[in-house]
Structures are given as C-alpha cells and as structure tokens.
C-alpha positions in Angstrom: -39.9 54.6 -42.5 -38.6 52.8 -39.9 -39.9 51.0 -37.5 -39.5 51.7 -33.5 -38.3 48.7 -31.6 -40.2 47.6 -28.3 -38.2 49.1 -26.3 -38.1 52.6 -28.0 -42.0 52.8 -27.0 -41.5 51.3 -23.6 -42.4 53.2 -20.2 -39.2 55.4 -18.7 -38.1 54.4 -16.1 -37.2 57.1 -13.3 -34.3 59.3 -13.9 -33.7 59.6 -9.9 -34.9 58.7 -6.2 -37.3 61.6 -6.6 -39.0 60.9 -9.4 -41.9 57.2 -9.7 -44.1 56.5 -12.1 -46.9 58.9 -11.0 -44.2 61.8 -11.5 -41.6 63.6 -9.0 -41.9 63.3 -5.2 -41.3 66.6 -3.6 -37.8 67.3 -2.1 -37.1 66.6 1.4 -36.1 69.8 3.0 -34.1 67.9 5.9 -31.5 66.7 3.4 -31.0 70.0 1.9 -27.6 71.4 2.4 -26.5 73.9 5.2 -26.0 78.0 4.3 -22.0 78.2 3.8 -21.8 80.7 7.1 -23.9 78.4 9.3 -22.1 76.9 11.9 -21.6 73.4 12.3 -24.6 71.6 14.2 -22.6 70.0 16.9 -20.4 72.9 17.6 -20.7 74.0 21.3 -22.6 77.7 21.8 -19.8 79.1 24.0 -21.5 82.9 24.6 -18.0 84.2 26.5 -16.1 82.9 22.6 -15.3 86.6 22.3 -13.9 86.9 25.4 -10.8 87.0 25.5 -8.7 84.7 28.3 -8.0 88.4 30.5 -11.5 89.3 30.3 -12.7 85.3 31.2 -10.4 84.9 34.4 -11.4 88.7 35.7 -15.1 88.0 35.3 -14.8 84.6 36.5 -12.9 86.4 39.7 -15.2 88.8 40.6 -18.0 86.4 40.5 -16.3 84.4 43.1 -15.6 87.6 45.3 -19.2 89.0 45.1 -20.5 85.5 45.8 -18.0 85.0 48.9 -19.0 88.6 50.5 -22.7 87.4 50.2 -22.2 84.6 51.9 -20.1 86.5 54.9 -22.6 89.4 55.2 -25.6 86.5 55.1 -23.4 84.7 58.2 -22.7 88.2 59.7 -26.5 88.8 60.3 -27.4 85.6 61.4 -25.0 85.5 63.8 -25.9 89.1 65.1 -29.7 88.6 65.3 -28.9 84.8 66.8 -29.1 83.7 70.5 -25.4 83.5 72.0 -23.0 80.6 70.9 -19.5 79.4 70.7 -19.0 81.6 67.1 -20.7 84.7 68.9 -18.5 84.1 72.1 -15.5 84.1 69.9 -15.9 86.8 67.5 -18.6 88.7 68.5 -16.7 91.7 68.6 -15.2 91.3 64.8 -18.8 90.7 63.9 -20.4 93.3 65.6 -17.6 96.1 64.2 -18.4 95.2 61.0 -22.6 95.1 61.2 -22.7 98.3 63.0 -23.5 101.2 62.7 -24.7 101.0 59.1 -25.9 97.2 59.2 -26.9 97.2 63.2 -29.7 95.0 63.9 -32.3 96.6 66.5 -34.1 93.0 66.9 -33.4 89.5 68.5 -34.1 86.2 66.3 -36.0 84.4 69.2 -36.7 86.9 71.8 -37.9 90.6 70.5 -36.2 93.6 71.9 -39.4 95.6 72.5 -39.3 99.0 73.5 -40.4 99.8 76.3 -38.5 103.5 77.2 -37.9 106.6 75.8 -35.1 108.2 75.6 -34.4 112.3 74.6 -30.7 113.2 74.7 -29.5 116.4 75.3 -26.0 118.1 75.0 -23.9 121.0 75.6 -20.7 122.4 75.0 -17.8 123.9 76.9 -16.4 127.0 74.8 -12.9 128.6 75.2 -12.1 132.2 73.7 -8.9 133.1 72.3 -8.4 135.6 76.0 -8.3 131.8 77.5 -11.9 132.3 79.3 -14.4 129.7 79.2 -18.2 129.4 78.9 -20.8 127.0 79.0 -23.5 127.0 76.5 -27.4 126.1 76.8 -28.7 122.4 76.4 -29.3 121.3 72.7 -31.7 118.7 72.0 -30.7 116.4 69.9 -33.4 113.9 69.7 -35.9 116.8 68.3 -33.7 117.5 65.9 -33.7 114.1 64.5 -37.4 114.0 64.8 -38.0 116.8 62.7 -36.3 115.3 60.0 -37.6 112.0 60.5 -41.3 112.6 61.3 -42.9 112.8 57.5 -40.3 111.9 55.7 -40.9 109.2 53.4 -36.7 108.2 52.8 -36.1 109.3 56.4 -32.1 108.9 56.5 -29.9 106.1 58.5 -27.9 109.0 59.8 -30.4 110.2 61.7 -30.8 107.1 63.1 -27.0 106.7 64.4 -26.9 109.0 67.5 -29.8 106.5 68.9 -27.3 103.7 68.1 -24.8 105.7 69.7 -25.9 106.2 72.7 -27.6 102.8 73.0 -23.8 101.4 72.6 -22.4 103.8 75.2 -24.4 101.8 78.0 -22.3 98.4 77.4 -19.2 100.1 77.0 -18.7 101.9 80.0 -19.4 101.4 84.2 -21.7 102.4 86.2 -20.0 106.2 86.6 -19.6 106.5 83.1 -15.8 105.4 82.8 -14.8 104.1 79.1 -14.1 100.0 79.3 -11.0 99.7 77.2 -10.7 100.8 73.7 -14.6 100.1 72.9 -15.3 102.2 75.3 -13.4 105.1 74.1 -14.1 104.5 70.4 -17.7 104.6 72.0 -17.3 107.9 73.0 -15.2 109.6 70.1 -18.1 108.8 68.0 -21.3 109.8 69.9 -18.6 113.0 70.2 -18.7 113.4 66.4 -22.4 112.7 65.8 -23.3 115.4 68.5 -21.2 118.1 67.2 -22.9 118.1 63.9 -25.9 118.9 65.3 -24.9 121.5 67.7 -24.3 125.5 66.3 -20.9 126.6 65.2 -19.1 128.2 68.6 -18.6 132.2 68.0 -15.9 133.2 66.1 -12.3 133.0 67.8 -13.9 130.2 69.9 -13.4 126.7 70.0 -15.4 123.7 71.8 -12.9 121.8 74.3 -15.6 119.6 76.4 -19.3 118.0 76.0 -21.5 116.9 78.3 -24.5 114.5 77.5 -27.8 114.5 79.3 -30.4 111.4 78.4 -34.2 111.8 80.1 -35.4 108.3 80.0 -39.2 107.5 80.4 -41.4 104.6 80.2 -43.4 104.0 77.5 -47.0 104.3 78.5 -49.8 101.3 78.3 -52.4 101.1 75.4 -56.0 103.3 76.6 -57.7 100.1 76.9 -55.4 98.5 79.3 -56.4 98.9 82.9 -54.9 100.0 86.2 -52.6 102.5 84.2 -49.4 104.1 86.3 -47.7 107.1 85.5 -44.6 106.9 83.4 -41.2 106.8 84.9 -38.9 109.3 84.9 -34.6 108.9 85.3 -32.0 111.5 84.2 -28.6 110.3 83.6 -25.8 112.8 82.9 -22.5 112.1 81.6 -19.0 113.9 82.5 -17.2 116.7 80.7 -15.3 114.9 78.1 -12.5 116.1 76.6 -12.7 117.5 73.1 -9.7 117.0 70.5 -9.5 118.6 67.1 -10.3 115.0 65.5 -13.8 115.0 67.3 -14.6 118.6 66.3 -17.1 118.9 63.2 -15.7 121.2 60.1 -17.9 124.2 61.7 -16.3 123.9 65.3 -12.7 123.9 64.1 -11.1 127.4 65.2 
C-alpha cells in the first residue's frame, strides 16, 4: 500500500471567508443581495411618480389658490374686527362688501360692541288690486318670527339672523329722515326689502305688493336684579317711508 505523504494528512485549510478552523461563520445578512423588484436604495420616494405632469401643475395650482384665499379671508377679518387705519380708510367698503352679510362681524377687536337695546321690527305692505284700488295691510312682526325659529334650536340658521344685520346697516346708510346715501344706501334698502317680503303672507290673489313700510320699537336693555337704583327702560319708535316696490324686490309668493 502506499504510503500518504505529509501533506495528504495535513489540516484543510478553509475553502472561503466564511469558513475557520472551528467550522463555518454564519452568513452576514447585510451583504446578501437585493430582491430583483426592489428598488434601488438611493432612489428618491417621489409619492406624485404616477402623476402625470397635467395632474402635478393642476394640483400644485389649486394649492396655491386655496392657500391665497386663506390668507385674504384671514386679512379680511382682521381688518373688519380692527380699530380704523390707513387700509380700513381705503378699502373699507371692498372689505366690508365682501364680509357681510354671511361673514359680518357683530364685535370690535379692542372695544366690545355691547348691547345695550332692543330692537323688534315690524312691517307692512301696500296692496294694489287688479280694479287699480289700493289697501293697506296689518303690521307683521318680523323679529317674532325669527325668534320662534331661533329660540330652541340647536343649528338656529344665519338667515334668520340677516334681517337684524339688515336693519342694523340701514342706520349708516341713510340720514336722519330716512333718505338713501348713494348707492349703499339703496342697495341697503333693496335688501332689507327682499328679506322682509319672505316673511310677510302672499297678497290675495290678483293682487300685488307695490310699497313697505318698516317700523323698529327700540328699548333699553334693563340692569341685572342686583344692580341698584334701577330706571325704567326706554322706549323710541322710528318709522320708515313708503318705499317703492319693484318686481325684483318681490319674493316668488308676491309676484302677480
């Protein structure tokens, strides 16, 4: 037989990186290689990729509009609930057409507008039948019939709360004998005229509204029970004109 050289019986040495003499190390994960649909490590997470350039510049577009009207309607209602200044002087009247009526503010940044009257508007209607005669109907209240609605309701509506705008508005637009100043003043009146004849009943039939007439009862609000040396409240009527009716002021049920 023959006989094995030295270096038949000497120790193997290991076959790779992963292998020593006290047997194989286990394989590093880390260097193991990537799935063949993973992406590449560096590659940027882009989440609008399957966008396409259309869709990118019209998203990208509205964000900038909704962002800009934010930042107007922010400057809007700081400027309407802020003392006078230069911006207020000089477009106080753009700013205040666009808060009111659905964005008025009732309230003054450093000086409260407390309440300290009431008021209960009334109206009533000027009728003409198709023979050409004319009647005057009774007093509606309007301010009841936005308190009923209002008083226990949980979601009272803003609507009800625009004839009180209304008529608040009336005072700065018009004199001291109830003329219109300008084109506020008439706009003003066109739409307290509008408000007012939804709340008033349909005229009869063959019959069509052709003037109003507002009435406000104005009292003062009376002190707390524990406040001493209490007055009685005061107590001022002020009545408007007849104004004129047109078709464009009539509510759907007052149209002939």
């Amino acid at each position: 037989m023959p006989e094995r050289s030295p270096t038949a019986t000497a120790e193997r040495e290991p076959s790779s990186a992963h292998e020593s003499a006290d047997g194989p190390e286990p394989l590093d994960r880390s260097d193991a290689p990537p799935p063949p649909d993973a992406p590449p490590p560096d590659a940027p997470r882009d989440q609008l990729a399957g966008f396409t350039r259309a869709q990118r510049f019209a998203a990208g577009t509205a964000t900038v509009l909704v962002a800009l009207a934010l930042v107007l309607h922010t400057a809007a209602t700081f400027f309407t609930v802020s003392p006078a200044n230069a911006v207020t002087d000089s477009h106080g009247d753009r700013i205040r057409a666009y808060m009111g009526p659905e964005f008025k503010q009732n309230w003054q940044l450093f000086s409260p507008d407390i309440t300290r009257t009431m008021d209960h508007l009334y109206v009533r209607c000027r009728l003409r039948a198709a023979d050409g005669s004319v009647s005057t109907t009774g007093w509606t209240d309007l301010t009841a019939v936005d308190l009923a609605e209002l008083r226990g309701n949980l979601v009272p509506s803003r609507f009800r709360l625009q004839l009180n705008n209304a008529w608040s508005a009336l005072g700065g637009s018009h004199d001291a004998e109830q003329r219109p100043l300008g084109q506020r003043g008439l706009d003003s009146e066109r739409y307290l005229k509008r408000l007012a004849l939804t709340r008033t009943p349909a005229p009869p039939p063959g019959s069509r509204t052709v003037g109003v007439q507002f009435r406000d009862i104005v009292t003062t609000v009376p002190a707390p029970p524990w406040q001493s040396g209490q007055t009685t409240p005061d107590l001022s009527v002020r009545t408007t004109p007849w104004w004129p009716v047109e078709p464009a002021d009539l509510a759907e049920g007052h149209r002939a």
